[in-house]
MITIVO-274552 format. One line per field, with one value per residue (C-alpha): residue number from 1; x, y, z. Coordinates in pm, 1 decimal, decimal comma, padded with zeros to 6 digits. Layout:
! residues N
i: (NUM / ...)
X: (X / ...)
Y: (Y / ...)
Z: (Z / ...)
This chain:
! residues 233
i: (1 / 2 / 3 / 4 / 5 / 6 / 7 / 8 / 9 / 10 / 11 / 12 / 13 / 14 / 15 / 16 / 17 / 18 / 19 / 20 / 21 / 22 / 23 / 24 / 25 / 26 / 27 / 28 / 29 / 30 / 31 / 32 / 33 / 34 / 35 / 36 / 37 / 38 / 39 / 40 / 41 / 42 / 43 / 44 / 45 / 46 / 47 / 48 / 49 / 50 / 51 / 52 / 53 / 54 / 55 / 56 / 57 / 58 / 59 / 60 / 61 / 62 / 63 / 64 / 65 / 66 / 67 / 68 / 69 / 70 / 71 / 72 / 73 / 74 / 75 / 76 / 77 / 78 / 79 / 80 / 81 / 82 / 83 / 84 / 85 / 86 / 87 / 88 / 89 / 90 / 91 / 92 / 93 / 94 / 95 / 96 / 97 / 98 / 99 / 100 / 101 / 102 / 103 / 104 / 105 / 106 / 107 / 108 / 109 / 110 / 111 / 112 / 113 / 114 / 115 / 116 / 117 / 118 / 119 / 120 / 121 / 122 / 123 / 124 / 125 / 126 / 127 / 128 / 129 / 130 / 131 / 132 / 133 / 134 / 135 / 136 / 137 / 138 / 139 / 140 / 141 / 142 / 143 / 144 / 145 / 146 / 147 / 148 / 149 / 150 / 151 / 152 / 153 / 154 / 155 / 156 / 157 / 158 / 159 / 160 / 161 / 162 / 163 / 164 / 165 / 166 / 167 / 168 / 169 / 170 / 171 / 172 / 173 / 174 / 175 / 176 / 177 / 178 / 179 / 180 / 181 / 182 / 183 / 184 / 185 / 186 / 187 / 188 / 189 / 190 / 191 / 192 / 193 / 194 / 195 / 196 / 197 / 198 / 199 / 200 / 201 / 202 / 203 / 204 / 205 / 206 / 207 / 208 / 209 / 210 / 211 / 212 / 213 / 214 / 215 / 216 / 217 / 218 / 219 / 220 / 221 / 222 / 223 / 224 / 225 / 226 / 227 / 228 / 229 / 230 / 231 / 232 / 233)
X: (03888,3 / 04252,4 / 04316,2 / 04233,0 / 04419,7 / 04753,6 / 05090,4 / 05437,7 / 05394,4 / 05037,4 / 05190,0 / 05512,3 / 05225,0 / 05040,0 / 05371,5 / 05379,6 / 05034,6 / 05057,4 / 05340,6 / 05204,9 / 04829,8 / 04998,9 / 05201,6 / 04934,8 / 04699,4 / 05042,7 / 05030,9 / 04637,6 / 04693,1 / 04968,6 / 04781,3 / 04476,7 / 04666,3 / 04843,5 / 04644,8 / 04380,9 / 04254,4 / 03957,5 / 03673,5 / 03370,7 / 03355,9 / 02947,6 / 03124,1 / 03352,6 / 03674,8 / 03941,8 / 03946,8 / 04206,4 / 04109,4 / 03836,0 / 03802,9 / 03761,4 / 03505,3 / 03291,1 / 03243,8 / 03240,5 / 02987,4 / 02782,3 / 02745,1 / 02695,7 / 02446,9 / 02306,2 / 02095,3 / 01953,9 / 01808,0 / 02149,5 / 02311,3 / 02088,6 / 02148,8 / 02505,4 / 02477,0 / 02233,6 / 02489,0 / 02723,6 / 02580,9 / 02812,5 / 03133,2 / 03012,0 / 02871,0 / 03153,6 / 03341,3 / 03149,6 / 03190,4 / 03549,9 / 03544,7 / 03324,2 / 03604,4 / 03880,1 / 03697,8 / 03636,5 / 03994,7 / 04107,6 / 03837,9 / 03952,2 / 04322,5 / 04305,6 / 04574,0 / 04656,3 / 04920,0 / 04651,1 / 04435,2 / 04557,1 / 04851,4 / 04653,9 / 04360,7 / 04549,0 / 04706,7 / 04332,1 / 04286,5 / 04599,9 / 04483,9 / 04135,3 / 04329,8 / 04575,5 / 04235,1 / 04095,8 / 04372,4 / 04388,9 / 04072,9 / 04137,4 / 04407,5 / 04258,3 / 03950,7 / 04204,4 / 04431,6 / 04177,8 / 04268,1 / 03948,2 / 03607,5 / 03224,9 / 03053,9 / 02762,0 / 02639,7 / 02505,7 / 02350,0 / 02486,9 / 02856,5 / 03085,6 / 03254,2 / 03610,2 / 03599,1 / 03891,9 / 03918,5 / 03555,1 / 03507,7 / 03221,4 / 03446,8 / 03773,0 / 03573,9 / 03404,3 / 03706,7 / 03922,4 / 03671,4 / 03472,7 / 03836,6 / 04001,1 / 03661,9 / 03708,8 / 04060,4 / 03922,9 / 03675,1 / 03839,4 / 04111,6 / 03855,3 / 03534,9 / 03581,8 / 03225,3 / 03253,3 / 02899,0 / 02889,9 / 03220,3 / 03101,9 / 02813,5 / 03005,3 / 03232,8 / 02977,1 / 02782,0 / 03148,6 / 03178,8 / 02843,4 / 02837,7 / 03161,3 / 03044,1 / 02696,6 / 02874,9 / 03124,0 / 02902,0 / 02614,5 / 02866,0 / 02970,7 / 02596,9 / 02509,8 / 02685,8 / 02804,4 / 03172,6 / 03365,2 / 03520,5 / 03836,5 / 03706,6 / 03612,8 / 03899,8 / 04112,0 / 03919,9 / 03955,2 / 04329,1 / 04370,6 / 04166,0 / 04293,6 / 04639,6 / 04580,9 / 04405,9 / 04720,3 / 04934,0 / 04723,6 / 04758,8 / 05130,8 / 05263,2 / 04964,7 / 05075,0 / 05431,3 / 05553,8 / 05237,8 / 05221,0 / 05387,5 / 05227,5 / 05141,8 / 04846,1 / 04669,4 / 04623,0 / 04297,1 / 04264,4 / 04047,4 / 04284,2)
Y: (-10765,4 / -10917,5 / -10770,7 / -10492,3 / -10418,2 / -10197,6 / -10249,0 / -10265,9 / -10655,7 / -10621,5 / -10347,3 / -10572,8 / -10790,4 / -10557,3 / -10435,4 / -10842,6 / -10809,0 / -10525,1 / -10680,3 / -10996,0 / -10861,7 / -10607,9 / -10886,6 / -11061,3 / -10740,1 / -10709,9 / -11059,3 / -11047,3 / -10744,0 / -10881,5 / -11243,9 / -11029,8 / -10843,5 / -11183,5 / -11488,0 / -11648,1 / -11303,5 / -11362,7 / -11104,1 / -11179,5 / -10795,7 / -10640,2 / -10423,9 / -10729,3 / -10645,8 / -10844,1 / -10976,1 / -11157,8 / -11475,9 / -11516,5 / -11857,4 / -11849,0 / -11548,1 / -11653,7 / -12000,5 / -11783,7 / -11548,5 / -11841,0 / -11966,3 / -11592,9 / -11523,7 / -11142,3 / -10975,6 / -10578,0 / -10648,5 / -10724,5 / -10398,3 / -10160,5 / -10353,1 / -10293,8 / -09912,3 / -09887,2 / -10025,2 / -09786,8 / -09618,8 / -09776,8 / -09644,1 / -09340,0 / -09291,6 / -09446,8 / -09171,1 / -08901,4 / -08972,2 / -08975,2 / -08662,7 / -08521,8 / -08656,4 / -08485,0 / -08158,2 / -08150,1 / -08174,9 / -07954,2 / -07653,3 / -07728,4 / -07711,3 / -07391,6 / -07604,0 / -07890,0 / -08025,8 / -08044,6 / -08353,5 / -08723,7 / -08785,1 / -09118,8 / -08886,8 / -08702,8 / -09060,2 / -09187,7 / -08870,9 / -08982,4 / -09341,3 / -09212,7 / -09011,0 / -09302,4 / -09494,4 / -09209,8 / -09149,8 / -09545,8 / -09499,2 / -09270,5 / -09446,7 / -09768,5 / -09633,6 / -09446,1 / -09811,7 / -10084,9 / -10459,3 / -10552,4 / -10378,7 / -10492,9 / -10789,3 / -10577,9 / -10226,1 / -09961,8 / -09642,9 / -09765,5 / -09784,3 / -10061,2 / -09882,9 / -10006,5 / -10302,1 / -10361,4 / -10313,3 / -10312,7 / -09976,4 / -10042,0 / -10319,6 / -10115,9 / -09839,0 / -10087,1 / -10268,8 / -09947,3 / -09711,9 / -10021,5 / -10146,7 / -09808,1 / -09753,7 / -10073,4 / -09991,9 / -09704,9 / -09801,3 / -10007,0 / -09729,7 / -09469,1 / -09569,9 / -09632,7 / -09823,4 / -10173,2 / -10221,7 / -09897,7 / -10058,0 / -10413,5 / -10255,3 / -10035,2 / -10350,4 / -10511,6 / -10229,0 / -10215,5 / -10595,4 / -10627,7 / -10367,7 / -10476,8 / -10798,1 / -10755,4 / -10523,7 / -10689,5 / -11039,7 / -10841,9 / -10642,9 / -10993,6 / -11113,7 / -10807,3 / -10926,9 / -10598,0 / -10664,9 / -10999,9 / -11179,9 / -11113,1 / -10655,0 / -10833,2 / -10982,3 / -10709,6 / -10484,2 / -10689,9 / -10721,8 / -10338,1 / -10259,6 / -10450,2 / -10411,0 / -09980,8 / -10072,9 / -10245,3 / -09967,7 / -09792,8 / -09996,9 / -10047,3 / -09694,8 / -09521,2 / -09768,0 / -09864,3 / -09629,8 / -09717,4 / -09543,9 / -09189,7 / -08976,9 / -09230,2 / -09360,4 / -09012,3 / -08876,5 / -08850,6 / -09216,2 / -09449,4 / -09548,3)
Z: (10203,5 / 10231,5 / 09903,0 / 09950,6 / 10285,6 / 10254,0 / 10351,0 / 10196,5 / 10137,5 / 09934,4 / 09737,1 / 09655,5 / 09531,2 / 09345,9 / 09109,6 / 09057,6 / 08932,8 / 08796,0 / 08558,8 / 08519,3 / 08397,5 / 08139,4 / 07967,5 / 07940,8 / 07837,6 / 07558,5 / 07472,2 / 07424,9 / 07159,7 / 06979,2 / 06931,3 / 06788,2 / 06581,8 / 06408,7 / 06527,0 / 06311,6 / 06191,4 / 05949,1 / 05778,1 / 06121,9 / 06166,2 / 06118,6 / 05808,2 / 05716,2 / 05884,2 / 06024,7 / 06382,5 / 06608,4 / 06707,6 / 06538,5 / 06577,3 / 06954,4 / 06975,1 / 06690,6 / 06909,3 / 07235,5 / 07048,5 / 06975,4 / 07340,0 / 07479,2 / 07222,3 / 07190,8 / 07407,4 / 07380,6 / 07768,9 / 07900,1 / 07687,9 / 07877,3 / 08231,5 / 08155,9 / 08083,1 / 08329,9 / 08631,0 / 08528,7 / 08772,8 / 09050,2 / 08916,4 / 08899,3 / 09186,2 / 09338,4 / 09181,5 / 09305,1 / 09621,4 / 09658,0 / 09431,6 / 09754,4 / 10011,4 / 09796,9 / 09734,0 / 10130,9 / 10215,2 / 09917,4 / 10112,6 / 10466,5 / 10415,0 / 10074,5 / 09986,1 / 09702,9 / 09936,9 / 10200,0 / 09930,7 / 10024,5 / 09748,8 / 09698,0 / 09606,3 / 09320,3 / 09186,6 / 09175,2 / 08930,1 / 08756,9 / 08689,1 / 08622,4 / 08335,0 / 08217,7 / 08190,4 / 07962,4 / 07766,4 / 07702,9 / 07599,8 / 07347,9 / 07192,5 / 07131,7 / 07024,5 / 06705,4 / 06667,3 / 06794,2 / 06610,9 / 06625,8 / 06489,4 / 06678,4 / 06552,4 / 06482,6 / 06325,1 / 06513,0 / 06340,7 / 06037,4 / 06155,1 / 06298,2 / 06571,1 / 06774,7 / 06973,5 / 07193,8 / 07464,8 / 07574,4 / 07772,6 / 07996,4 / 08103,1 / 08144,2 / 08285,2 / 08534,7 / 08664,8 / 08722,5 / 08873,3 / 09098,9 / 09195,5 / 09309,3 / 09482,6 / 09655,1 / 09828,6 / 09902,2 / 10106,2 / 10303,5 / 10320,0 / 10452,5 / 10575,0 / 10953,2 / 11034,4 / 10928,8 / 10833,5 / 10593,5 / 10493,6 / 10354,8 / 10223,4 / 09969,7 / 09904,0 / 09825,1 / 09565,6 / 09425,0 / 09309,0 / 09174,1 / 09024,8 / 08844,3 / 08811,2 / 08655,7 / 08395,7 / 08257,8 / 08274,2 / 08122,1 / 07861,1 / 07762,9 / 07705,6 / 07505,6 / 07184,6 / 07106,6 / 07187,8 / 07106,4 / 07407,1 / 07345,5 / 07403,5 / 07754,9 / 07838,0 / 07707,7 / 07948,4 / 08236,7 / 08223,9 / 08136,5 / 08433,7 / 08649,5 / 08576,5 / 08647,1 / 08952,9 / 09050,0 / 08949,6 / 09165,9 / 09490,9 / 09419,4 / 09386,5 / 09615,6 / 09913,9 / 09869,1 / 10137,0 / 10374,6 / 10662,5 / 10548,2 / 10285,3 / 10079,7 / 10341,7 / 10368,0 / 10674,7 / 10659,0 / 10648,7 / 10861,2 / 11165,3)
């Protein structure tokens, strides 16, 4: 939970990561748009890297039971989601006021819309196409979205938990929904065979690096407006 708690120190840290995960998110994008690009697409287009995720592909293998566990624990996020939709819809009622919804509340929307947006624009300039054809078509690869979507939306949930939920047991409990459900995504994404590694990885650092954005600018003035004052104490 450490990393998870809030204070000006952790989000000193979390810029650092922040930084650190989107240079390597940059590096990841440039390397697969130069690096060892050769024709491993399903419709025969190039890919970054191909090298490593053709031997990673082989060792992961392909599996149609581990695609449908991975849409099906989407789930978490989105419940996740819901419920702290619920907790800003609650506040936004009582107080008939926008000013009266937790500012962290309205950056989560924010980074929920950065992640979107993202989204869309890799989806129009992706490097990389799927090593496989489905419905005929060979769709965008990078970054995988399940994974991006996972690791943003189970992370944010995450701090907030710990930032709202005042009984400790409750408390672990959606902690500990939150990582597996992040977990068994992205490990059952990369199982599926319908991304390459590299979509995976891309995800994960993407992710993470907006749910450190998150923590860093939602917390940097901790204990003002910043905190929430409706806030677990």
């Amino acid at each position: 939970m450490g990393v998870f708690m809030h204070n000006r120190t952790t989000a000193h840290a979390s810029a650092i990561a922040a930084g650190v995960l989107l240079a390597l998110f940059a590096a990841l994008t440039v390397s697969l748009v130069f690096v060892d690009r050769q024709p491993i697409a399903g419709d025969g287009s190039l890919v970054g890297l191909a090298t490593f995720n053709l031997d990673a592909r082989t060792i992961l293998g392909q599996s149609n039971l581990m695609e449908k566990l991975s849409n099906l624990l989407l789930i978490v996020p989105a419940v996740g989601a819901l419920m702290i939709a619920i907790v800003g819809c609650k506040q936004l009622i009582r107080s008939r006021s926008r000013s009266g919804v937790d500012r962290d509340l309205w950056l989560l929307l924010g980074i929920y819309g950065a992640m979107l947006v993202l989204y869309v624009l890799f989806n129009c300039i992706s490097p990389n196409n799927r090593p496989i054809l489905e419905d005929g078509a060979c769709e965008p690869s990078f970054p995988s979205s399940h994974t991006l979507l996972a690791v943003t939306m189970c992370g944010t949930a995450m701090i907030q938990a710990v930032q709202r939920i005042r009984q400790e047991g409750l408390r672990t409990a959606a902690l500990v929904i939150c990582a597996v459900g992040m977990v068994g995504i992205v490990a059952a994404r990369a199982m599926a065979g319908v991304h390459w590694t590299t979509d995976i990885l891309g995800g994960i650092l993407l992710g993470a690096a907006l749910v450190a954005v998150y923590h860093t600018i939602a917390f940097a003035d901790y204990g003002k407006a910043s905190r929430g004052k409706h806030a677990r104490r």
